[in-house]
C-alpha positions as CSV (number, residue, x, y, z in Angstrom):
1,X,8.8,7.3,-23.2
2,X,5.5,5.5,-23.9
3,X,2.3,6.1,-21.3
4,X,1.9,3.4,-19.0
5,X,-0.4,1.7,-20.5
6,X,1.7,1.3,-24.2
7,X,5.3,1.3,-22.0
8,X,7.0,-1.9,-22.8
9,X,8.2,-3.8,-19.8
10,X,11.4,-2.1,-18.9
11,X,9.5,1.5,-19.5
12,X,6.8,0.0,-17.1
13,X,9.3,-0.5,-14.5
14,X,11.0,3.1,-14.6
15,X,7.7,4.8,-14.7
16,X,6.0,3.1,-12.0
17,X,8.8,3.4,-9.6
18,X,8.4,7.3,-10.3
19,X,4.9,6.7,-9.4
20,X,5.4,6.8,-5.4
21,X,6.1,8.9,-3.0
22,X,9.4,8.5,-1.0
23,X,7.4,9.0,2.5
24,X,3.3,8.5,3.4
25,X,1.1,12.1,3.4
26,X,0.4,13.2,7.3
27,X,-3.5,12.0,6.1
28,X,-2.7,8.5,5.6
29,X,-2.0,7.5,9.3
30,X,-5.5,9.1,10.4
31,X,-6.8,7.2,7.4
32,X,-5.2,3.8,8.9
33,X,-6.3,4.6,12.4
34,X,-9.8,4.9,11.3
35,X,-9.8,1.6,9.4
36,X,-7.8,0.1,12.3
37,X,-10.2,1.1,14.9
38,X,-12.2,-1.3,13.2
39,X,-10.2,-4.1,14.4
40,X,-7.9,-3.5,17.2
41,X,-8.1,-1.9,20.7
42,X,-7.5,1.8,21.3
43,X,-4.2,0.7,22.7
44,X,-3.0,-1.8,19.7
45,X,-4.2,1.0,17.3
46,X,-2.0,3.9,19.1
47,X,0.7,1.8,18.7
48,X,0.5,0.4,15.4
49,X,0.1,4.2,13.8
50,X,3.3,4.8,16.3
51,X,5.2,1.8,14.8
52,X,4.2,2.9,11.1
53,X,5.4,6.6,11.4
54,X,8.7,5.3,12.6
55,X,8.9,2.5,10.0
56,X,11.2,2.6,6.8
57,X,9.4,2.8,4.2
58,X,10.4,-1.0,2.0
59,X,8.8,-2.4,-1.1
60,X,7.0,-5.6,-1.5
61,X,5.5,-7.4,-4.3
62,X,1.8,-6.7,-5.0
63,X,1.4,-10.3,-5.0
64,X,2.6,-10.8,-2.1
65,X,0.8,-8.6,-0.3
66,X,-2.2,-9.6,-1.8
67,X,-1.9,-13.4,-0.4
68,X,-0.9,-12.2,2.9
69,X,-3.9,-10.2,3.3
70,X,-6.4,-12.7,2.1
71,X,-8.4,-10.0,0.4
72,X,-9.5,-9.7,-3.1
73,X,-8.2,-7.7,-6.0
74,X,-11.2,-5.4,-6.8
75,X,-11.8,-4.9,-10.1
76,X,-10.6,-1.4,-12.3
77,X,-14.0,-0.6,-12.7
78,X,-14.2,-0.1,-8.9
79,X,-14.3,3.7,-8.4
80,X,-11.4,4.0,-6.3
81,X,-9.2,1.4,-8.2
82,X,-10.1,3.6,-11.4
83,X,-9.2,6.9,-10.0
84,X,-5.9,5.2,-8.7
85,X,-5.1,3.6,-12.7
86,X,-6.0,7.4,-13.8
87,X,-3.0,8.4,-11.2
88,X,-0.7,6.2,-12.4
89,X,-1.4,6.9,-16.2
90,X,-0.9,10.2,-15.6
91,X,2.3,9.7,-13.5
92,X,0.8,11.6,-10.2
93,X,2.9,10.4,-7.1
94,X,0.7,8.1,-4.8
95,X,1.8,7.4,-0.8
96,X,3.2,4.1,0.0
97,X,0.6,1.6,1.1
98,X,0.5,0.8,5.3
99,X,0.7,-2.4,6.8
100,X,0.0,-3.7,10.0
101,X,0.5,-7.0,11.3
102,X,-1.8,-8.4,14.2
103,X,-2.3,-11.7,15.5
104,X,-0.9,-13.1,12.6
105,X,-2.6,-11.8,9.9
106,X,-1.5,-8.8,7.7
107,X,-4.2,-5.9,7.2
108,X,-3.7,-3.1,4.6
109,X,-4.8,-0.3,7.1
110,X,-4.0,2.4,4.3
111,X,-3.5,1.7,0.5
112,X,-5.8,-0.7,-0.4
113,X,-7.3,0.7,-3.7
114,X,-3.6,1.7,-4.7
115,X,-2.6,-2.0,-4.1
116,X,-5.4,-3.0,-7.0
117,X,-4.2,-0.1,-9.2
118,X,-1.0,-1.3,-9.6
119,X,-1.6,-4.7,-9.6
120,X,-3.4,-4.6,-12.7
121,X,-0.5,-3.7,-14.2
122,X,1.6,-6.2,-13.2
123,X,1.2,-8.5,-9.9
124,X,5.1,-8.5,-10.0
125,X,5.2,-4.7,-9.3
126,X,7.3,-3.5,-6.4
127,X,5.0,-1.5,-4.3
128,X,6.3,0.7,-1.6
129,X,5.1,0.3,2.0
130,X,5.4,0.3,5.5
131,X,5.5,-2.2,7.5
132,X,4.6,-2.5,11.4
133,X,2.9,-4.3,14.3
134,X,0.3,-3.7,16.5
135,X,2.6,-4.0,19.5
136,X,6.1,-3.9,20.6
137,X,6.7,-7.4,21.0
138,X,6.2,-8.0,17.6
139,X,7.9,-5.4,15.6
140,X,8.9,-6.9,12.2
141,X,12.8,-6.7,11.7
């Protein structure tokens, strides 16, 4: 099979769902806290990180997750996004991105510069994540 970057579509597809991790790494949820912290009470932050370890982890569209963030794709000459392209190319595993939903808006509280990476490959690309609230009351289903 071809690199990533040569791989026909349906090689693409096989090789980049290879590229994740079935599960997040223990780092990532102090990772999201920190950039949640930044955002949310103490309270809402403990329990989004609880909601997110006890989530399944699902895959969504890079696209989609892009337009229900509102943020930009930064571009692969970004130093993270590149480092994240050199991951893929080399078919290192990455975490699944984490998501947290709070007063209706969706923030990428882990897994931002993984989002980009992959997107530039395709903005069809499944990407595994987690999904969770900042609360009880609005766990997503």
């Amino acid at each position: 099979m071809r690199s990533l970057a040569n791989a026909l579509p349906w090689e693409k597809a096989i090789l980049m769902s290879k590229s994740w991790l079935k599960e997040p790494q223990a780092h990532d949820f102090p990772a999201a806290a920190d950039y949640l912290e930044l955002l949310l009470t103490t309270a809402e932050v403990k329990q989004a990180i609880a909601n997110l370890e006890a989530a399944k982890t699902i895959s969504k569209k890079a696209k989609d997750i892009f337009r229900a963030s509102q943020l930009p794709l930064l571009p692969r000459e970004n130093l993270h996004v590149k480092a994240d392209l050199q991951k893929l190319k080399k078919g290192e595993k990455m975490s699944p991105i984490l998501l947290v939903k709070h007063a209706g808006r969706l923030h990428i509280a882990d897994g931002y510069h993984r989002l980009c990476a992959v997107y530039h490959y395709s903005e069809d690309e499944a990407v595994p994540c987690r999904l969770a609230a900042a609360d009880t009351s609005q766990q997503p289903g």
